[in-house]
C-alpha positions in Angstrom: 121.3 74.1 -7.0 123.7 71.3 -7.8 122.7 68.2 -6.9 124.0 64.6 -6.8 121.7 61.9 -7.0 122.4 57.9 -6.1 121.1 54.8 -7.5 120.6 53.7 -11.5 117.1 52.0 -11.6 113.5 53.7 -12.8 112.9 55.2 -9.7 116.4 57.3 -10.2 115.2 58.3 -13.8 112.1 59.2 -12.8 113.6 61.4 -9.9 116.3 63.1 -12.3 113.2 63.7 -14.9 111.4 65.9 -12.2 114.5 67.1 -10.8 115.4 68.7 -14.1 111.8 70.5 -14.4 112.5 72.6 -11.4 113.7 76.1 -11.7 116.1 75.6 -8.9 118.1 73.1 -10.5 121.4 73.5 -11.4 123.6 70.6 -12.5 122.7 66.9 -11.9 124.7 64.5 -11.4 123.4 60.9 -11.4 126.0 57.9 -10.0 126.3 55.7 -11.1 122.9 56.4 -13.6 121.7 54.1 -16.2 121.0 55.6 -20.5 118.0 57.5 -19.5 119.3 59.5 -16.2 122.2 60.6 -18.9 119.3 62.5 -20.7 118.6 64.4 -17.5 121.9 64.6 -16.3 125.6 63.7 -16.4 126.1 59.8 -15.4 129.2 59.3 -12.6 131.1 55.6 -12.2 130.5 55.9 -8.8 129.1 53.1 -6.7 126.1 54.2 -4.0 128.0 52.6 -1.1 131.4 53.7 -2.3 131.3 57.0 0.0 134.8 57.8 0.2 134.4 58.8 -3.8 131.0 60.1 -3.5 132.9 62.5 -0.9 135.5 63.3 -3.4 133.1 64.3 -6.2 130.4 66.3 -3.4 133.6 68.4 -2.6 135.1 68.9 -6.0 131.8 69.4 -8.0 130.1 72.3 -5.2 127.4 69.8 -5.0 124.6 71.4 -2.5 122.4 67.9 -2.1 122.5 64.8 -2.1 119.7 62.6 -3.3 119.5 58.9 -2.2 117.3 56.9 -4.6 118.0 53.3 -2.9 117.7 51.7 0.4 121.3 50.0 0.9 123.4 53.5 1.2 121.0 54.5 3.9 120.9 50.9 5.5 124.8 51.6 5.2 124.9 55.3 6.5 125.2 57.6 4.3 123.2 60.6 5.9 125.5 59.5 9.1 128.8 59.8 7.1 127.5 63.2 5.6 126.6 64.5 9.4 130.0 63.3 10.9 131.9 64.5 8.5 133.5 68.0 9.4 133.6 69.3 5.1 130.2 67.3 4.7 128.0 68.1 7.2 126.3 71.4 5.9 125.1 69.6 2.6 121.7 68.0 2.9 121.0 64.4 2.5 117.4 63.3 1.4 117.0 60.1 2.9 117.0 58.9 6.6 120.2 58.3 9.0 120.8 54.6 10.1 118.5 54.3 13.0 115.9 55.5 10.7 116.8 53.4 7.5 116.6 50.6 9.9 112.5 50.7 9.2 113.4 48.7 5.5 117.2 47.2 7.0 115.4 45.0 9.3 112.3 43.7 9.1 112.6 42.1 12.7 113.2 46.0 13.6 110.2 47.5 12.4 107.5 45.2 13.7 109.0 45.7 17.2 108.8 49.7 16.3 104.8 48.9 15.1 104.1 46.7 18.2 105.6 50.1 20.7 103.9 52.2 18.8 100.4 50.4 18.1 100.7 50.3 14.9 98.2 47.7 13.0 99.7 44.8 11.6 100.4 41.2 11.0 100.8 39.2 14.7 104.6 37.3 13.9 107.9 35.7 15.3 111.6 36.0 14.2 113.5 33.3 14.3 117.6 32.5 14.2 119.5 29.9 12.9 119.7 28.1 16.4 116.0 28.6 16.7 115.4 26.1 13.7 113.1 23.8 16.0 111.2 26.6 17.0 110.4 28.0 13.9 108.9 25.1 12.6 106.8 24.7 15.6 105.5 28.2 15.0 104.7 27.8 11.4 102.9 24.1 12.6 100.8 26.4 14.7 99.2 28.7 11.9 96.8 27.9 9.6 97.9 28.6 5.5 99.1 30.2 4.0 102.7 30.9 5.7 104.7 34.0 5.4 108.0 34.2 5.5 110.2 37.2 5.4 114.3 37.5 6.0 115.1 40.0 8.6 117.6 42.2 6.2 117.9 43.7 2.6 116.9 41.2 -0.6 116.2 43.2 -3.1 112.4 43.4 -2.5 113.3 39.3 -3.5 112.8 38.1 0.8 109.6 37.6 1.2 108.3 33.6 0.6 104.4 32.9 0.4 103.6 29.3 0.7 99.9 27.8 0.7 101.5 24.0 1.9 103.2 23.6 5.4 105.8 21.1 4.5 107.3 23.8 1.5 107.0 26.7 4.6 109.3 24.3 6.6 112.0 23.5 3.7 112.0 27.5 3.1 112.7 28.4 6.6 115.6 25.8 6.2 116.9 27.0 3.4 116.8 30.6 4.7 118.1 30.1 7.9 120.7 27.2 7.4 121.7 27.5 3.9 121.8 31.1 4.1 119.1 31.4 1.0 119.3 35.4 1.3 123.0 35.1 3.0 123.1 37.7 5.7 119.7 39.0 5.1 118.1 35.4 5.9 120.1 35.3 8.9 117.0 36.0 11.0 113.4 35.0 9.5 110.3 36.8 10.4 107.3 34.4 10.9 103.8 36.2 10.4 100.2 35.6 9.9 99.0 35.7 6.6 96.7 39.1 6.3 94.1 38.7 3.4 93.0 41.9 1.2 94.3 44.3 -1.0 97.9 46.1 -1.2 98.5 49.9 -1.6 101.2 51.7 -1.0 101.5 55.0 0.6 104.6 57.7 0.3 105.2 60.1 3.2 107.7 62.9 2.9 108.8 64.1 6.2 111.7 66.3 8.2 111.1 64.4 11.1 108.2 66.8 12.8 105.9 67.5 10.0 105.0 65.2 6.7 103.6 65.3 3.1 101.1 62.2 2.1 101.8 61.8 -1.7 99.9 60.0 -4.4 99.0 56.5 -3.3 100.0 53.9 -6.0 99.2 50.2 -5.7 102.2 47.9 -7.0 102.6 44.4 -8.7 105.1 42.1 -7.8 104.4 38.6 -9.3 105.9 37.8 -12.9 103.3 36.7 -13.9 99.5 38.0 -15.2 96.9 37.1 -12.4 99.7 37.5 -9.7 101.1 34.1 -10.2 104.6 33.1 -10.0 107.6 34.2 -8.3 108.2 38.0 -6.8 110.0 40.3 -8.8 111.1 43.7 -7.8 107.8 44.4 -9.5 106.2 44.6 -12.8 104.2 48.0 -13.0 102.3 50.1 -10.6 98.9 52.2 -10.8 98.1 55.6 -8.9 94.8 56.5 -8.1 94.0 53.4 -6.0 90.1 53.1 -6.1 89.6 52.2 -3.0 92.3 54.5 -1.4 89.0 56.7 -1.2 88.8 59.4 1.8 87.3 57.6 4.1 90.5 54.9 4.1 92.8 57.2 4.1 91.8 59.0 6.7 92.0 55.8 8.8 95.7 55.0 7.1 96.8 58.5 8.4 94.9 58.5 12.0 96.3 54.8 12.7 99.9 54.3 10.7 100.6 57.5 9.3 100.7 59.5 12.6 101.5 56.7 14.7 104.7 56.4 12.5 106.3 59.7 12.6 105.0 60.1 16.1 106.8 57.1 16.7 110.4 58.3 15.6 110.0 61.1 17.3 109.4 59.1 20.3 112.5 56.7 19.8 114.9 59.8 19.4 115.1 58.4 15.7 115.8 61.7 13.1 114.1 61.1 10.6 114.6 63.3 6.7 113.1 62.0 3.5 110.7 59.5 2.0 108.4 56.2 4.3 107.2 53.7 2.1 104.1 52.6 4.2 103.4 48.9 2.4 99.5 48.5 3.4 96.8 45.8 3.4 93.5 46.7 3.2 91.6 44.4 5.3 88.4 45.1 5.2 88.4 48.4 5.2 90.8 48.4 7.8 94.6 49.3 7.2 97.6 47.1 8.4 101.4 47.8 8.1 103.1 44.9 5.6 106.8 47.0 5.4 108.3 49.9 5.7 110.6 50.8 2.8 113.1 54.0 3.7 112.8 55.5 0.6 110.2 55.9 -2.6 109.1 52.3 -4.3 110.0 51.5 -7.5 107.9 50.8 -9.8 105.3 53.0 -7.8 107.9 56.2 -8.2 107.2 55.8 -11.7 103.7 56.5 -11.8 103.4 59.1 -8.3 106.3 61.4 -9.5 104.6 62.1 -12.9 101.7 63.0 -10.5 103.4 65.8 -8.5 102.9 68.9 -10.6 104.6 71.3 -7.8 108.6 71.6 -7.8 110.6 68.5 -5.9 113.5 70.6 -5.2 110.9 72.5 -2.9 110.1 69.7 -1.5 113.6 68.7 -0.4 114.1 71.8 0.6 111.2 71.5 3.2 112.3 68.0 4.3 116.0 69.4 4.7 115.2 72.4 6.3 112.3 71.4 8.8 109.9 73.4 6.8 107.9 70.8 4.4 104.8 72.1 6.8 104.8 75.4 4.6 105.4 74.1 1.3 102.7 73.3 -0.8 102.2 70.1 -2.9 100.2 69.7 -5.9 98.7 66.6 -7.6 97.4 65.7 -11.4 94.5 64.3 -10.7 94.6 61.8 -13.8 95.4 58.2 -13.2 99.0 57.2 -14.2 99.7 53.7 -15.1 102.9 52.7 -15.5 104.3 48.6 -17.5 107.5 47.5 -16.7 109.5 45.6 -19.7 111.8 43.1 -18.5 114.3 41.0 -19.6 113.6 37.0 -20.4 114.5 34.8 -17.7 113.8 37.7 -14.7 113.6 37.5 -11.7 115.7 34.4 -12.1 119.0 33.8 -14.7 118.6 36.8 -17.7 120.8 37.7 -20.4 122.2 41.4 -20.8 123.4 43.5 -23.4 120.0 43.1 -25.5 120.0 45.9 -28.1 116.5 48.1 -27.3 114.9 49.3 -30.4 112.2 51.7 -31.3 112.6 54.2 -28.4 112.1 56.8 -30.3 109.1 55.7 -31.7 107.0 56.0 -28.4 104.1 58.5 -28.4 102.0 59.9 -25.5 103.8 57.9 -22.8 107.1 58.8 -20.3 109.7 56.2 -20.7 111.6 55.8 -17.9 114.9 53.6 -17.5 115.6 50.9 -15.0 118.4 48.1 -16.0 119.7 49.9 -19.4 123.3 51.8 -20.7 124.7 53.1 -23.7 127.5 50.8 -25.2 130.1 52.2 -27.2 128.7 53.0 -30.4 125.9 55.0 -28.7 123.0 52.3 -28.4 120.8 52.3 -25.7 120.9 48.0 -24.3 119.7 46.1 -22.1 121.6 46.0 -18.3 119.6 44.7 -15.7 116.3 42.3 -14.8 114.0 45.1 -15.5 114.6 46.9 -18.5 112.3 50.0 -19.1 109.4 51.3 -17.4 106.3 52.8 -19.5 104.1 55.5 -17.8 100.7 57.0 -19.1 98.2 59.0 -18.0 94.7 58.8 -18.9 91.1 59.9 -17.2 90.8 56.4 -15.7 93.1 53.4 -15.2 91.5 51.4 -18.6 92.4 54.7 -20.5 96.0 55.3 -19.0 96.6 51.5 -19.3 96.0 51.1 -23.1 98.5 53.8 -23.7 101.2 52.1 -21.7 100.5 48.9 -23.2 100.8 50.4 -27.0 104.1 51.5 -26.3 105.0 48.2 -24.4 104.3 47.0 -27.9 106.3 49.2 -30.1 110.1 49.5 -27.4 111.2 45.9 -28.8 114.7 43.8 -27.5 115.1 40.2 -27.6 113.0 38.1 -25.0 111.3 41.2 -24.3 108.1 40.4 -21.6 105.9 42.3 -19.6 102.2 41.9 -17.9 99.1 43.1 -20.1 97.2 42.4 -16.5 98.5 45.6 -14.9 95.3 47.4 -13.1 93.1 45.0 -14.3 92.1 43.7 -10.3 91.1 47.7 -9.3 88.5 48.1 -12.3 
């Protein structure tokens, strides 16, 4: 099977890794890619909103499915354009339509969808520009600390956590009239602050039936002991402790179900991956976000996990089958290290020249913001650089391996977090 896959970060490398295990594929076809997809695939210079080319080169290169990586061509429609289009719409797309992308595209969206559907989480109020007053009235209302979300996509950057009320007040300014996230900020969610742990949980579905996959638990902050500002996150474990059975049957009995029941309800078709963000709150799941498609860094350490073919997989979510295809797990704990580049998740310089690659042992090196210049070496092209993934019998024994090789990969201003795990053991 031929397939195209969209998107350039670790989570698309990661993809095109498994993609290339399974006896079903055929030729990949990454676009636009990044140096490590090229090693499982051939890279296109084609943007993931661009779909008038994607169109071109589906059509020319007998491509059989598409694979969407990233939320933005879903927010935008791609699954839509596939479906309306009359040479398109027999080639399955493995991602949501718009209605369905909406989940991640709004955030204002989805916790009206959780409130219809009672689904647990955080009580909250969205606010517009011309609702300044009101905001602030609300936030005066809670007790710390504040959260503060903007309605639309930000890069997994939208989401402002402030322990002092007067720095909650300036930040829903600087959202809402200073467009902070520009269109995204043009509505702010308001909710209460939910105190626990994060996990979050991957559900493959064709709209009817769904596939739990391993559970990973994320980390956002730059820096060790979840302290500074969010990044797009800085590693990811999977198994989650205390994602034990008796958790998750809750997380399936009271969001999982809910969910898909949910869509079903709304008239919303629904095809590929829900990233259920969770707090565990004593014991108790609640619903953070909705993502329309796998996390990243989390893909990073669940796809290593899933020892069964992918292309199977799609096949079931494209189909309406997944309920008879089987899914199998290794059940060692992965643990994956992002390296990033000096300066992230603010100002960072590029075109850093990433050494020792082939020096890494034991690990699965997966590439986020990297590309080959012209003289063949692999550099530096993004925020987040490369992702390290182990696997071990336990987190401690996974997590040394990852940090060995974090060690040994070496560009300039190189960083990463040696705290990754450290609050699960």
């Amino acid at each position: 099977m031929n397939i195209l896959l969209l998107g350039s970060g670790g989570r698309e490398h990661a993809l095109a890794w498994k993609i290339k295990q399974s006896k079903k594929s055929g030729n990949l076809y990454i676009a636009p890619g990044n140096a490590g997809t090229a090693l499982c695939g051939t890279n296109i210079a084609i943007d993931t909103v661009d779909f008038k080319k994607i169109k071109s080169f589906v059509l020319e290169n007998k491509i059989e499915m598409v694979v969407v990586g990233p939320e933005t061509p879903l927010v935008e429609g791609i699954h839509d354009y596939f479906l309306e289009d009359a040479e398109l719409h027999h080639i399955p797309v493995i991602g949501p339509q718009k209605a369905g992308a909406m989940l991640e595209g709004s955030k204002d969206f989805s916790k009206k969808f959780m409130q219809r559907h009672g689904i647990p989480t955080a009580a909250y109020k969205t606010f517009t520009k011309n609702e300044l007053r009101d905001g602030v009235i609300f936030i005066n209302s809670l007790e710390p600390p504040y959260v503060l979300k903007a309605d639309g996509l930000a890069a997994g950057k939208g989401v402002i956590i402030t322990e002092n009320q007067g720095e909650a007040v300036q930040v829903l300014n600087y959202m809402l009239a200073d467009a902070m996230f520009g269109e995204a900020s043009s509505k702010v969610v308001i909710e209460e602050y939910l105190s626990g742990i994060e996990l979050s949980v991957f559900v493959a579905t064709d709209g009817d039936s769904y596939k739990l996959l391993p559970v990973a638990k994320d980390y956002k902050r730059i820096g060790e002991g979840d302290s500074g500002p969010n990044t797009g996150g800085m590693g990811s474990v999977s198994h989650v402790p205390f994602a034990d059975k008796t958790f998750m049957q809750k997380v399936e009995q009271k969001v999982v179900i809910p969910t898909i029941n949910g869509l079903k309800k709304d008239n919303i078709p629904y095809k590929g991956f829900i990233f259920i963000g969770l707090m565990n709150v004593k014991g108790e799941p609640y619903v953070i976000e909705y993502n329309a498609r796998l996390g990243d860094p989390e893909t990073e350490s669940v796809i290593p996990r899933i020892k069964s073919d992918i292309i199977d997989l799609f096949e079931g979510i494209a189909n309406g089958n997944l309920k008879e295809k089987k899914i199998e797990f290794d059940e060692r704990t992965a643990v994956c290290i992002m390296l990033v580049a000096k300066g992230y998740p603010d100002s960072y310089e590029k075109g850093k020249l990433i050494k020792n690659l082939d020096k890494v042992t034991d690990s699965m090196v997966f590439h986020a913001g990297t590309k080959t210049d012209a003289n063949g070496n692999t550099i530096s092209n993004g925020g987040r650089v490369i992702a390290i993934t182990s696997f071990g019998k336990n987190i401690e024994e996974a997590k040394a391996i990852s940090l060995k090789n974090a060690e040994i990969i070496d560009f300039e201003g190189k960083y990463y977090r040696k705290d990754i795990g450290k609050d699960l053991l």
